[in-house]
C-alpha atoms as one frame of an Amber mdcrd trajectory, in Angstrom:
protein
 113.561  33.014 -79.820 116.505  32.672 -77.202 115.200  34.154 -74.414 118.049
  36.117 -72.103 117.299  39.158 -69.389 118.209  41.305 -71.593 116.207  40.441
 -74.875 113.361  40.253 -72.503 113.692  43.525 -71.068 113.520  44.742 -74.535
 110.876  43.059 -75.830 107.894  44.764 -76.476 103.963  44.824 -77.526 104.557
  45.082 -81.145 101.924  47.122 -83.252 101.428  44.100 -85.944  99.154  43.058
 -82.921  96.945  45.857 -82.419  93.289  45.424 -81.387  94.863  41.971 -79.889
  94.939  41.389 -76.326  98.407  39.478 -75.801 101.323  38.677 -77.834 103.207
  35.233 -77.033 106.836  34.279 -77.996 108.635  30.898 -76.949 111.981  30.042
 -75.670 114.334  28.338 -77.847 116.228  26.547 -74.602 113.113  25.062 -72.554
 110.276  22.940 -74.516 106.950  24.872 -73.635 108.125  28.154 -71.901 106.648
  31.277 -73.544 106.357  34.727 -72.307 103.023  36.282 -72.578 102.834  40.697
 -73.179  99.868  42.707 -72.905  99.252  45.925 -74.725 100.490  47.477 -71.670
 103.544  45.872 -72.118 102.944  43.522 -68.533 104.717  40.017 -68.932 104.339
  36.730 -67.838 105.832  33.359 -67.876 103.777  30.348 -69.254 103.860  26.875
 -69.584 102.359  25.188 -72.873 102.112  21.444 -72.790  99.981  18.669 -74.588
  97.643  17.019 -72.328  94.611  14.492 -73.321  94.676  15.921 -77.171  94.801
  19.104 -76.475  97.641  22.800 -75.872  97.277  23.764 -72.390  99.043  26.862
 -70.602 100.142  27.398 -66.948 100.925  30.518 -66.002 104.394  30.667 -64.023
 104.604  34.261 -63.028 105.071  37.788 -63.812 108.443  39.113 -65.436 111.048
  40.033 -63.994 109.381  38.923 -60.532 110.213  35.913 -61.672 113.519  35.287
 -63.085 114.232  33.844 -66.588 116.304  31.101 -64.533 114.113  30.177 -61.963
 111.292  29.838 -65.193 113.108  27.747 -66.558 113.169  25.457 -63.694 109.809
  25.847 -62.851 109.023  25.220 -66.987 111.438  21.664 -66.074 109.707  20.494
 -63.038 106.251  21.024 -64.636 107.168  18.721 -67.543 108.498  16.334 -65.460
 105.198  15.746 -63.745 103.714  15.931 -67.298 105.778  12.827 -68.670 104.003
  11.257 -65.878 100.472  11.752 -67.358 100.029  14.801 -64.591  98.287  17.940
 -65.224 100.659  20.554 -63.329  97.381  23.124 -63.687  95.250  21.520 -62.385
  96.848  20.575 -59.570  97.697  24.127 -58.533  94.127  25.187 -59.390  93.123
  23.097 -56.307  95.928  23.707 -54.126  94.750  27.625 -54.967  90.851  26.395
 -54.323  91.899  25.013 -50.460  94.574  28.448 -49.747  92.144  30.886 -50.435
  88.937  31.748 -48.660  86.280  34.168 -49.892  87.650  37.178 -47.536  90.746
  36.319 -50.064  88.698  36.785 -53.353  86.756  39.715 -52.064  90.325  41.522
 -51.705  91.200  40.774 -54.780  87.425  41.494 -56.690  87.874  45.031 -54.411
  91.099  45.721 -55.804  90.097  44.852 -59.560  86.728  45.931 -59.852  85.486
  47.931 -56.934  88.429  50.669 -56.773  88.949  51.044 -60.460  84.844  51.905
 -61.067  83.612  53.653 -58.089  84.342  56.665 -56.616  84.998  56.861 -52.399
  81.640  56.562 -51.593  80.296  53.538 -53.822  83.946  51.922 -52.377  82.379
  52.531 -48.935  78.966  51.198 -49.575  80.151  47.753 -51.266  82.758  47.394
 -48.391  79.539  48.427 -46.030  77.353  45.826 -48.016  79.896  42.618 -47.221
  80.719  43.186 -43.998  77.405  43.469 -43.063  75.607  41.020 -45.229  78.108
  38.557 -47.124  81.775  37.800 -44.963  80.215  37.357 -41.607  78.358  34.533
 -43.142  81.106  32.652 -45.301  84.281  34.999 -45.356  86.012  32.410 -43.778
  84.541  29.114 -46.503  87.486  28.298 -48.710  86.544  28.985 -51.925  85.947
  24.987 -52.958  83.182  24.376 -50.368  81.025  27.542 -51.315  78.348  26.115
 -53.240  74.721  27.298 -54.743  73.473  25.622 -51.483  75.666  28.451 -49.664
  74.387  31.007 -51.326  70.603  30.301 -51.173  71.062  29.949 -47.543  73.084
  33.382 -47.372  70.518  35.359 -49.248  67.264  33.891 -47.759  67.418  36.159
 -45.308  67.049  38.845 -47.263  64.149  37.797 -49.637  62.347  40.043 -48.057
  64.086  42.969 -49.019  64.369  42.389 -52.779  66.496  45.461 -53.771  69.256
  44.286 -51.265  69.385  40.894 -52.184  70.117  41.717 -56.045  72.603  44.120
 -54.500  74.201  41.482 -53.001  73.548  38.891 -55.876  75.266  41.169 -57.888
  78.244  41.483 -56.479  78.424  37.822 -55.711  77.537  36.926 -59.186  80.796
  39.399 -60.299  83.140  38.516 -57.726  82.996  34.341 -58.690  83.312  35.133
 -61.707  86.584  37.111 -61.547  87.398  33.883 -59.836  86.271  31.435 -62.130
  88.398  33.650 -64.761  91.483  33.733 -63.285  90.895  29.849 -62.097  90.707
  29.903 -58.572  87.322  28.058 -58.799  86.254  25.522 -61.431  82.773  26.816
 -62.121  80.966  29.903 -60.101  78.174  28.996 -57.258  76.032  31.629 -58.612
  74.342  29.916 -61.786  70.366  29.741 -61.370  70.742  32.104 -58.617  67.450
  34.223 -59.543  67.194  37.851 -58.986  63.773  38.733 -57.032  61.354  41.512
 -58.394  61.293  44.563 -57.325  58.772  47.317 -57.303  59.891  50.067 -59.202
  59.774  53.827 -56.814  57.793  56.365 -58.629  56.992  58.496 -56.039  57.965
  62.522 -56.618  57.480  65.643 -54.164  53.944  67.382 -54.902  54.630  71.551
 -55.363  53.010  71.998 -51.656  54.687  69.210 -50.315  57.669  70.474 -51.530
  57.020  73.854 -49.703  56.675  72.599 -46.678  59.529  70.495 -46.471  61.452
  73.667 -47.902  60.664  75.577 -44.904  61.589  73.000 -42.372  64.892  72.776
 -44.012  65.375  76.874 -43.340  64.596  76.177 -40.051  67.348  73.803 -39.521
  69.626  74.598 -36.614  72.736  73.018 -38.909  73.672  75.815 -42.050  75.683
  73.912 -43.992  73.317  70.678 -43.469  70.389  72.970 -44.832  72.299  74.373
 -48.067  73.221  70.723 -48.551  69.431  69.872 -48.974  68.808  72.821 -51.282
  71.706  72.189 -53.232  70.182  68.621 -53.933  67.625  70.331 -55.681  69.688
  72.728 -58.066  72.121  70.009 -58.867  69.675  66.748 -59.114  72.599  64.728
 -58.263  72.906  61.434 -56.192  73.109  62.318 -52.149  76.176  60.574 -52.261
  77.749  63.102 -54.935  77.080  65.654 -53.003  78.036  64.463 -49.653  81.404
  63.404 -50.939  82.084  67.506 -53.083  85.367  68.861 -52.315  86.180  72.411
 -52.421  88.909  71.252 -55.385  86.376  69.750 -57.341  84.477  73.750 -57.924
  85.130  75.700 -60.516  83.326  79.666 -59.324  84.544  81.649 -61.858  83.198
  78.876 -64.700  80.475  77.484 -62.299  81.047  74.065 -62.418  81.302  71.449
 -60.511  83.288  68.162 -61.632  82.742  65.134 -60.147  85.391  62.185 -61.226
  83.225  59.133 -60.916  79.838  59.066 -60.315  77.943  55.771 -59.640  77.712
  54.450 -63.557  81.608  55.197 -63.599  81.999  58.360 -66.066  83.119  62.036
 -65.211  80.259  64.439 -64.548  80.357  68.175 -65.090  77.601  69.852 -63.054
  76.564  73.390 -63.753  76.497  75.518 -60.764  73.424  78.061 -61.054  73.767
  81.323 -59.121  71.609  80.368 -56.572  73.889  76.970 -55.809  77.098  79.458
 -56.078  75.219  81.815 -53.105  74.459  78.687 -51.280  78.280  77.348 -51.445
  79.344  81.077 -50.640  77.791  80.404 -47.315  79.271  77.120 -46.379  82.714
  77.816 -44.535  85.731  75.934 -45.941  87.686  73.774 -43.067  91.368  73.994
 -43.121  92.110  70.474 -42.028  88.951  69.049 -44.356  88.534  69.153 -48.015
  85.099  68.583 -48.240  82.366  71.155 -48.555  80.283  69.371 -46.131  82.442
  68.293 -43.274  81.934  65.961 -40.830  83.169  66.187 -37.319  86.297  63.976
 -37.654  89.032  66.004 -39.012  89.404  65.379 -42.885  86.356  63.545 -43.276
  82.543  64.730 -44.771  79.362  64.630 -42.848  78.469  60.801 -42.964  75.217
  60.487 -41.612  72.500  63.028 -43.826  69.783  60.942 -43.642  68.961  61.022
 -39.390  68.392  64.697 -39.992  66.385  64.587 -43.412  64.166  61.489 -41.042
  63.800  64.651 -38.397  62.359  66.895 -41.107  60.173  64.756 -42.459  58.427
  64.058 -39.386  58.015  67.207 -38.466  56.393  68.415 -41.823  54.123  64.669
 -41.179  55.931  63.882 -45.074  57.899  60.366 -43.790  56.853  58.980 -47.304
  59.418  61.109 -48.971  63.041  59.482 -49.018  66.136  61.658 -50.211  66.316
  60.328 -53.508  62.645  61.341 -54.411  64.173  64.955 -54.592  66.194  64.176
 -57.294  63.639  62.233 -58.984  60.931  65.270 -58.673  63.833  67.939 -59.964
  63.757  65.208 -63.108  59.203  65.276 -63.071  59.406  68.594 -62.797  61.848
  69.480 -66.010  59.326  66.877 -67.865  56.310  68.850 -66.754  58.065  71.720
 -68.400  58.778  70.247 -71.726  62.255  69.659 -71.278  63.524  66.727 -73.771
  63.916  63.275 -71.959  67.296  63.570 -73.379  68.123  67.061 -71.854  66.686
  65.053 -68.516  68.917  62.703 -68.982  72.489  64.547 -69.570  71.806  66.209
 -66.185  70.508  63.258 -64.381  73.681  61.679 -66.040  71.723  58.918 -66.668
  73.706  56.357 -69.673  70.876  53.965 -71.177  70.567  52.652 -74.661  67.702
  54.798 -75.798  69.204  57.943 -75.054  72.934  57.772 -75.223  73.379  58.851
 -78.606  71.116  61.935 -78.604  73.262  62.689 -74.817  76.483  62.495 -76.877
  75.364  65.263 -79.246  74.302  67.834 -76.207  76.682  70.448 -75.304  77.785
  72.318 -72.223  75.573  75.074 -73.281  72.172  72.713 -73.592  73.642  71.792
 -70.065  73.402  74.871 -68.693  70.335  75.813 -70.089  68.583  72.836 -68.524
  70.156  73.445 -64.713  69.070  76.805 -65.338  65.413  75.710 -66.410  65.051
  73.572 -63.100  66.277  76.829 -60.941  63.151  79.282 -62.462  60.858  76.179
 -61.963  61.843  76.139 -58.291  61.839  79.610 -57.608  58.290  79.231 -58.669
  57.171  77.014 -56.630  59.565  77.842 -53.310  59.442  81.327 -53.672  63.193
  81.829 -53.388  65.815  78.672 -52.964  67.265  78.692 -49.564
């Protein structure tokens, strides 16, 4: 093909190549150039060249960022060094590997992973998670001198806290290899880095347990702090789901509650009993802040909910009880009841293998039902909710 701005400008994806992930076409004036398109119709500049036996590619840059002409004499140059028995990638592989530092890649794994699969809050809590355990440590190691070495010696600090070292693992193990992929490192420092065991949490809130923590919360100087707690309960939802509602997010007159991205990534639709509508009813909507529980800086939510949920539990003498065992004992106490694991798990919005096809089947109705289950069984035991 002869390329020109204008035949590349028109050039298209073509639908011969669907279920394909890139289409390549090569220029008819330079030996090697091609121009890479995505099903989204992105395109690149490449360079394809023989080296040691076999067809390698060098990505130039994006089109039209980069000009046909100035691809084209990038394309040149490259061979050049090529005819010399060079290897123009790898070369600017390690000039790459020496630029950029891990700060770098974690701005660019934030940007590509982090953003596009959690919601505000999970953003937060990563971003919390590296500054506090991962960048102080080697933000500032170019990305050819982190080894396995580094990362042993970063994480052994934390072997004692096994949940927040896989945390971290994790996200190490997923940010190298973004940069392995797009070949900013050669291999990732992570391989035979072992995740510790961890004890899995099955603790849930006893009936009389329950009560007493249920009157503390009443007694809580803070209203909208209290219905927060309650509506924890009718909603079984992740703390941070709730501490992160907006006012936009509620449908009243359908009762529900939509939530965009929740911690595996989907949409969640949460049905809002009439005792959770009373309890919102109560709250009073900010001007200046979109979320249902506001914080004191303007446009923000309450951060902090677990300092007050500490104070309650010490004064009911319950300190074994963490916020997420409410959410797990709204989930016991549907199973005491007979509800169907997979029922459990639609509101729970829990996605595992076992369950996801029988979830897929549910409707909105079986939904409701089940939220509406889990508010009789806590007017039993409570009495009324709030």
């Amino acid at each position: 093909m002869k390329f020109s701005k204008r035949t590349l400008e028109a050039l298209t994806f073509p639908d011969s190549h669907a279920g394909k992930t890139q289409f390549l076409a090569f220029d008819d004036g330079v030996k090697g150039l091609g121009i890479r398109i995505t099903p989204t119709n992105k395109k690149s500049f490449f360079l394809a060249y023989p080296l040691r036996g076999q067809i390698k590619r060098m990505t130039l840059g994006g089109f039209p960022t980069l000009s046909l002409d100035h691809a084209r004499k990038l394309a040149t140059q490259n061979l050049a060094l090529i005819s010399n028995g060079e290897d123009p990638a790898e070369e600017k592989k390690k000039g790459r590997m020496k630029d950029l530092n891990v700060d770098g890649l974690f701005a660019k794994y934030f940007d590509v992973h982090i953003k596009t699969k959690r919601g505000e809050r999970g953003q937060k809590d990563v971003k919390a998670d590296f500054d506090r355990y991962i960048l102080p440590s080697i933000g500032k190691k170019t990305l050819d001198s982190v080894t396995r070495q580094t990362i042993n010696t970063l994480l052994e600090p934390l072997t004692d806290r096994p949940r927040t070292h896989n945390i971290c693992r994790s996200y190490l193990k997923t940010m190298f290899s973004l940069g392995e992929r797009e070949g900013l490192i050669e291999k990732s420092p992570m391989v035979n880095i072992e995740k510790l065991s961890e004890e899995s949490r099955e603790e849930w809130i006893k009936e009389g347990d329950l009560r007493k923590l249920a009157n503390e919360i009443r007694a809580y100087p803070n209203a909208s702090l209290k219905n927060y707690y309650f509506l924890l309960m009718l909603t079984a939802c992740r703390k941070s789901e709730l501490q992160f509602m907006k006012w936009d997010q509620i449908d009243s007159e359908n009762q529900i509650w939509t939530i965009p991205k929740t911690k595996n990534g989907s949409r969640h639709e949460v049905h809002l009993v009439q005792a959770a509508i009373k309890l919102l009813n109560e709250i009073p909507r900010l001007k200046a802040n979109p979320y249902v529980f506001a914080g004191e800086v303007v446009g923000k939510p309450f951060y902090d909910v677990g300092k007050p949920w500490q104070r309650i539990r010490v004064r009911t003498d319950l300190e074994k009880y963490t916020l997420h065992d409410i959410r797990r004992t709204m989930a016991s106490y549907l199973a005491q009841d007979r509800v169907s694991r997979d029922r459990i798990a639609q509101i729970l919005n829990h996605k595992d293998q076992s369950t996801t096809g029988i979830y897929a089947r549910l409707t909105h109705k079986d939904k409701v039902q089940t939220y509406e289950i889990l508010e009789n069984i806590l007017k039993k035991v409570l009495g009324e909710v709030a």
